[in-house]
PyMOL commands that place a pseudoatom at each C-alpha (Angstrom):
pseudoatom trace, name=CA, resn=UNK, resi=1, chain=A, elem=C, hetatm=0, pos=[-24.692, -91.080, -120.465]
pseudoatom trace, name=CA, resn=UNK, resi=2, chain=A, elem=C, hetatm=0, pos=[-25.323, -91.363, -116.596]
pseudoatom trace, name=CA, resn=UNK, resi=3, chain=A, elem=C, hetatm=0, pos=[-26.005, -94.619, -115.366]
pseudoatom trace, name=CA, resn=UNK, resi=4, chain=A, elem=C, hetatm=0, pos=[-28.368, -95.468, -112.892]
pseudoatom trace, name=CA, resn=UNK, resi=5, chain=A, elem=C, hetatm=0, pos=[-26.627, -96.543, -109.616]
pseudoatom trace, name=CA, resn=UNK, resi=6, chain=A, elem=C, hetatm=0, pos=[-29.500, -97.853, -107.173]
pseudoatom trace, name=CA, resn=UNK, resi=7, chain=A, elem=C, hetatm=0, pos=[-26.931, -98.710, -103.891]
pseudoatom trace, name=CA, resn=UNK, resi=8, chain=A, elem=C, hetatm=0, pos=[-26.365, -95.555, -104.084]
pseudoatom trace, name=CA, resn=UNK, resi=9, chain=A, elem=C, hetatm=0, pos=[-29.450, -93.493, -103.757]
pseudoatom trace, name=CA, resn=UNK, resi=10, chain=A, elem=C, hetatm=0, pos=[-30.334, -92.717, -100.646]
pseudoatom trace, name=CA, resn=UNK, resi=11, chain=A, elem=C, hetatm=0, pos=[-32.999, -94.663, -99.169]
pseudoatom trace, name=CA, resn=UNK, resi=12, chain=A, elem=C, hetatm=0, pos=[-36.575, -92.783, -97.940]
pseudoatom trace, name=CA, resn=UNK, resi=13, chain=A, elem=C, hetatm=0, pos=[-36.504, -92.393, -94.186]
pseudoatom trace, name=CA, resn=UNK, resi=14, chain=A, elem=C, hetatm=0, pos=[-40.294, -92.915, -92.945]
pseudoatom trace, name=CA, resn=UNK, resi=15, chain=A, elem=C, hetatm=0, pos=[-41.226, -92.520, -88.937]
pseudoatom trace, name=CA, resn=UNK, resi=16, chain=A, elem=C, hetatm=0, pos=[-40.523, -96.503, -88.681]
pseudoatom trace, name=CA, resn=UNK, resi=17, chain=A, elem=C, hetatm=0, pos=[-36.926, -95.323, -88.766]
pseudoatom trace, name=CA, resn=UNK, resi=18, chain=A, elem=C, hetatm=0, pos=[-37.052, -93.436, -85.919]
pseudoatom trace, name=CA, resn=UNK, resi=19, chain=A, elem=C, hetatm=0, pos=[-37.982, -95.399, -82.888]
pseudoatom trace, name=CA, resn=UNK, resi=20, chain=A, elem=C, hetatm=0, pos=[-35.098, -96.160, -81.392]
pseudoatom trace, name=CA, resn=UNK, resi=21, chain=A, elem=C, hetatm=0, pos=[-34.985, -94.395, -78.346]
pseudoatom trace, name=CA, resn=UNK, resi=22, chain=A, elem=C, hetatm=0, pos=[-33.880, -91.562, -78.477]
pseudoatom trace, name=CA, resn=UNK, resi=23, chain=A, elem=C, hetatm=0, pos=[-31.532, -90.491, -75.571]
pseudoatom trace, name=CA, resn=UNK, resi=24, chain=A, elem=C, hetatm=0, pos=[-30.066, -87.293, -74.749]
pseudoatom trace, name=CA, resn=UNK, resi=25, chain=A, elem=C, hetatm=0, pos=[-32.773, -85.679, -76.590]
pseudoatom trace, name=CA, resn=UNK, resi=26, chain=A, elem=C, hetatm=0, pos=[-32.934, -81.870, -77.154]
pseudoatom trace, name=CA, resn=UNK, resi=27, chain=A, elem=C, hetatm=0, pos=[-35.473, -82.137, -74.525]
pseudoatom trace, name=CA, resn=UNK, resi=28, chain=A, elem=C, hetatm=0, pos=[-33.427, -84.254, -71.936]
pseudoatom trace, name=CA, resn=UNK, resi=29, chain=A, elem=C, hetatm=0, pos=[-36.484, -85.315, -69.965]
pseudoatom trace, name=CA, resn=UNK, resi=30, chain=A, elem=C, hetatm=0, pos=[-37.185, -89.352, -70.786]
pseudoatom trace, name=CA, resn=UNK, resi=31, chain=A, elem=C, hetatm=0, pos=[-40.663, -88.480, -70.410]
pseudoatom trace, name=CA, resn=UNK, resi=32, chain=A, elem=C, hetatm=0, pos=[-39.972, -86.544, -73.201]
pseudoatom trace, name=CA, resn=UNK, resi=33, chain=A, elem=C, hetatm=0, pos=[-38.255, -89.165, -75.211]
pseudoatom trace, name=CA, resn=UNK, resi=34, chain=A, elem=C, hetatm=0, pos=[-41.045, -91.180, -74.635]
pseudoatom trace, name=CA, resn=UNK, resi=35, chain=A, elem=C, hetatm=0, pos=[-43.804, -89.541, -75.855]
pseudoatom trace, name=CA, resn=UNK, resi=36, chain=A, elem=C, hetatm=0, pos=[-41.749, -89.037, -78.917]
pseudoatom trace, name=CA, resn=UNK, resi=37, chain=A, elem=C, hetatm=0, pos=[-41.034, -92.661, -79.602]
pseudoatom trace, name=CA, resn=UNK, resi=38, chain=A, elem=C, hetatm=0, pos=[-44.876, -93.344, -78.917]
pseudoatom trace, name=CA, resn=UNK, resi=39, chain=A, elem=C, hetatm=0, pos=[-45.637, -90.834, -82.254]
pseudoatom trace, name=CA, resn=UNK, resi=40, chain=A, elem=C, hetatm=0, pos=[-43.134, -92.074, -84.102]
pseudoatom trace, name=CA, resn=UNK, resi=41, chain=A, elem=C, hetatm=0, pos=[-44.476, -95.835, -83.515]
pseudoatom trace, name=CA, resn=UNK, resi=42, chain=A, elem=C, hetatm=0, pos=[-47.855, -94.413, -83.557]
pseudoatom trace, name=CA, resn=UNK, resi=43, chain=A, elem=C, hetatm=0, pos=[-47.293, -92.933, -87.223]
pseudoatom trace, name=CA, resn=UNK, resi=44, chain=A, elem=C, hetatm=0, pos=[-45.629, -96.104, -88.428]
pseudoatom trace, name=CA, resn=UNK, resi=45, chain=A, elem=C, hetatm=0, pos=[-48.516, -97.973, -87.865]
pseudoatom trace, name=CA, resn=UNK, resi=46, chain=A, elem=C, hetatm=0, pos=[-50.999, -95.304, -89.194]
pseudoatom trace, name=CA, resn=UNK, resi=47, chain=A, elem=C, hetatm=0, pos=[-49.180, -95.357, -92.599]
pseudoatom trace, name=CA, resn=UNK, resi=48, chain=A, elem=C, hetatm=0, pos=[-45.459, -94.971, -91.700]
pseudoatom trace, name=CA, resn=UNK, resi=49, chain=A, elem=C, hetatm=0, pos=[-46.286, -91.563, -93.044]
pseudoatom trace, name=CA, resn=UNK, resi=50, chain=A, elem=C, hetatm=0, pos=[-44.673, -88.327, -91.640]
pseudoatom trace, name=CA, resn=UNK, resi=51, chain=A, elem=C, hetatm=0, pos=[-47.062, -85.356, -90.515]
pseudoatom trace, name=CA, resn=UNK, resi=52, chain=A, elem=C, hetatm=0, pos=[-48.642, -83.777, -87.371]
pseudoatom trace, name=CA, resn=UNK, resi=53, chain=A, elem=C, hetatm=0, pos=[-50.214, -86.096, -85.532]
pseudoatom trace, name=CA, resn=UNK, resi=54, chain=A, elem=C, hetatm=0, pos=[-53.415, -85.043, -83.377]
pseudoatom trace, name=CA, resn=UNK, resi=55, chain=A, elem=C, hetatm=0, pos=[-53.484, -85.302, -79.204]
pseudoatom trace, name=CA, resn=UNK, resi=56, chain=A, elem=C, hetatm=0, pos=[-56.854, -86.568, -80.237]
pseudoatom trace, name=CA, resn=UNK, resi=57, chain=A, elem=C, hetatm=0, pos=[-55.625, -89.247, -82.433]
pseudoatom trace, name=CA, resn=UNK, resi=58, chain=A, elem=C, hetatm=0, pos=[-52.338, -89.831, -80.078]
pseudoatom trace, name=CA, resn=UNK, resi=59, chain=A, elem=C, hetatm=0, pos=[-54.656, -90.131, -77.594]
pseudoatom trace, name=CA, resn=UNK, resi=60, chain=A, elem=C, hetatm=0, pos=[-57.151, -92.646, -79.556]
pseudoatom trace, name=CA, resn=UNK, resi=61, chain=A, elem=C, hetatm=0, pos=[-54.031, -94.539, -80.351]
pseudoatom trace, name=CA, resn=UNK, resi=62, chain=A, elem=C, hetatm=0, pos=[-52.497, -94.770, -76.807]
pseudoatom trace, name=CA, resn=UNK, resi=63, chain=A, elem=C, hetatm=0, pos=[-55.641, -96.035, -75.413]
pseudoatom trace, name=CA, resn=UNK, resi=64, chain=A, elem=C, hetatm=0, pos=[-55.424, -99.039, -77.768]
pseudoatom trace, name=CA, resn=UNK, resi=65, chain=A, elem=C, hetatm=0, pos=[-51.762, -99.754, -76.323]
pseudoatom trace, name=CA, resn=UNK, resi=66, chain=A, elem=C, hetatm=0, pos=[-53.468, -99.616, -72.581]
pseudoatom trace, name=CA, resn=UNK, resi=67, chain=A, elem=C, hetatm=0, pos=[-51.098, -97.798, -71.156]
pseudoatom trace, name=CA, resn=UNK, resi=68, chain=A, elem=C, hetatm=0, pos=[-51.806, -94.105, -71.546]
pseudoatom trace, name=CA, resn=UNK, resi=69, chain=A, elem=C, hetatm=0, pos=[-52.392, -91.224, -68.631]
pseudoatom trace, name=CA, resn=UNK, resi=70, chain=A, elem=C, hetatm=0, pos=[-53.404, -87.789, -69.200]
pseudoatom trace, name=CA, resn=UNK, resi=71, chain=A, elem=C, hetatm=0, pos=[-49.989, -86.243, -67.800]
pseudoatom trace, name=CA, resn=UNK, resi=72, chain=A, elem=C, hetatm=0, pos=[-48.649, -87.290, -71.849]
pseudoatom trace, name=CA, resn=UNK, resi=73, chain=A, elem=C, hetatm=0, pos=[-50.506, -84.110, -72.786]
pseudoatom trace, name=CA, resn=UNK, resi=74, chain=A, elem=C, hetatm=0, pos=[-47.583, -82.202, -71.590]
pseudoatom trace, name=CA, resn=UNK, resi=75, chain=A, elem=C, hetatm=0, pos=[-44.895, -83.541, -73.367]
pseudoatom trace, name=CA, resn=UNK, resi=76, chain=A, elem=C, hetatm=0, pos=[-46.789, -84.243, -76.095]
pseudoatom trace, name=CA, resn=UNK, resi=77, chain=A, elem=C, hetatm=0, pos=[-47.119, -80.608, -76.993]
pseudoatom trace, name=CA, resn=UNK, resi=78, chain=A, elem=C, hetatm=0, pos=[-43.282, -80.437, -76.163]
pseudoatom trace, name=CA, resn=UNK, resi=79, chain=A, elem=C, hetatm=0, pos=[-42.069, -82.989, -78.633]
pseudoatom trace, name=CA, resn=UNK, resi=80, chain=A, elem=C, hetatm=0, pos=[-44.897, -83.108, -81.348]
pseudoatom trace, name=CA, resn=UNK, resi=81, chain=A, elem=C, hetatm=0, pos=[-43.182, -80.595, -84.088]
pseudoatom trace, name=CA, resn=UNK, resi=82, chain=A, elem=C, hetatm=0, pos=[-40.059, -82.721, -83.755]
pseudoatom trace, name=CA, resn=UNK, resi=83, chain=A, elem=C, hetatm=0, pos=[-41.881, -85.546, -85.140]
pseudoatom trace, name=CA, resn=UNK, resi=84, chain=A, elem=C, hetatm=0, pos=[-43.358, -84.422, -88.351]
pseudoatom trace, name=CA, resn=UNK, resi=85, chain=A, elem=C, hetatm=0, pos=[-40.457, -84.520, -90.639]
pseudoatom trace, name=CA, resn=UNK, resi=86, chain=A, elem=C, hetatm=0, pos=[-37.331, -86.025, -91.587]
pseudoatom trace, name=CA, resn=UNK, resi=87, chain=A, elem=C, hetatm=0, pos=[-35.378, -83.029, -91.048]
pseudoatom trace, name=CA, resn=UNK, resi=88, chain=A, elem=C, hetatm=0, pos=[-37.340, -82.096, -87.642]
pseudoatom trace, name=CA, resn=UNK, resi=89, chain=A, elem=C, hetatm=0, pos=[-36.478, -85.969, -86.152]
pseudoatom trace, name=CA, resn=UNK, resi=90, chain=A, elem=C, hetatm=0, pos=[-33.239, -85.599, -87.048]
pseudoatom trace, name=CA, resn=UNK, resi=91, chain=A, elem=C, hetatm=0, pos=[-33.395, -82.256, -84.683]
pseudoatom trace, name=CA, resn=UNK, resi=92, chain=A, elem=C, hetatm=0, pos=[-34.243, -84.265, -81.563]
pseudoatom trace, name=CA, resn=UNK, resi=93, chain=A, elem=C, hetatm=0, pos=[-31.475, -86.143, -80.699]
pseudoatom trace, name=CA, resn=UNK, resi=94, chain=A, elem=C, hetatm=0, pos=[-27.958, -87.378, -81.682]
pseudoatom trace, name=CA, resn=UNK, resi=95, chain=A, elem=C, hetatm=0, pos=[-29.446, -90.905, -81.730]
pseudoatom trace, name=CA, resn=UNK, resi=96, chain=A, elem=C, hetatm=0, pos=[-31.694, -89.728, -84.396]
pseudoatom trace, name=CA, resn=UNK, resi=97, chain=A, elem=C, hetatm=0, pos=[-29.979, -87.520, -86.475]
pseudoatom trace, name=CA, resn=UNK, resi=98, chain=A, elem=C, hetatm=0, pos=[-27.862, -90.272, -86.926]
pseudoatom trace, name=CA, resn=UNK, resi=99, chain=A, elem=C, hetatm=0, pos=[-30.452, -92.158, -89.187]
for i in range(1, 99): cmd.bond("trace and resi %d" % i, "trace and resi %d" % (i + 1))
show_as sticks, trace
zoom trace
């Protein structure tokens, strides 16, 4: 019989787990970096759910923080398919990976 050993599962890892920053990201631009913490705290508060966020919704959501500029856009599109997954985050940067 196996027993059931719950300290040693492995715990879920949800985008709430991945906004420390994120430095000496694949992208090495801390504009970059940025933008990608902004999703990740963006989906953590939307349901701490991982998937493809919008620029429409980013952009929706930024505007509530009161700091957002149009120039985002373009590092938006750089980072945004590093932040819809586990395994994708973990791409981005040492800092994550190591989550």
């Amino acid at each position: 019989m196996i027993k059931h050993f719950p300290h040693l599962q492995k715990k879920e890892l949800l985008p709430g787990n991945f906004t420390e920053f994120p430095y000496s990201s694949i992208e090495r631009k801390v504009e970059a970096e940025t933008i990608a913490v902004n999703i990740m705290v963006i989906l953590q508060r939307t349901g701490n759910i991982f998937r493809k966020l919008s620029w429409k919704e980013y952009k929706k959501e930024r505007l509530k923080d009161g700091e957002f500029t149009e120039s985002e856009h373009e590092y938006f599109d750089k980072v945004i398919d590093y932040c819809k997954s586990v395994d994708t985050a973990k791409l981005f940067s040492k800092v994550w990976k190591e989550v």
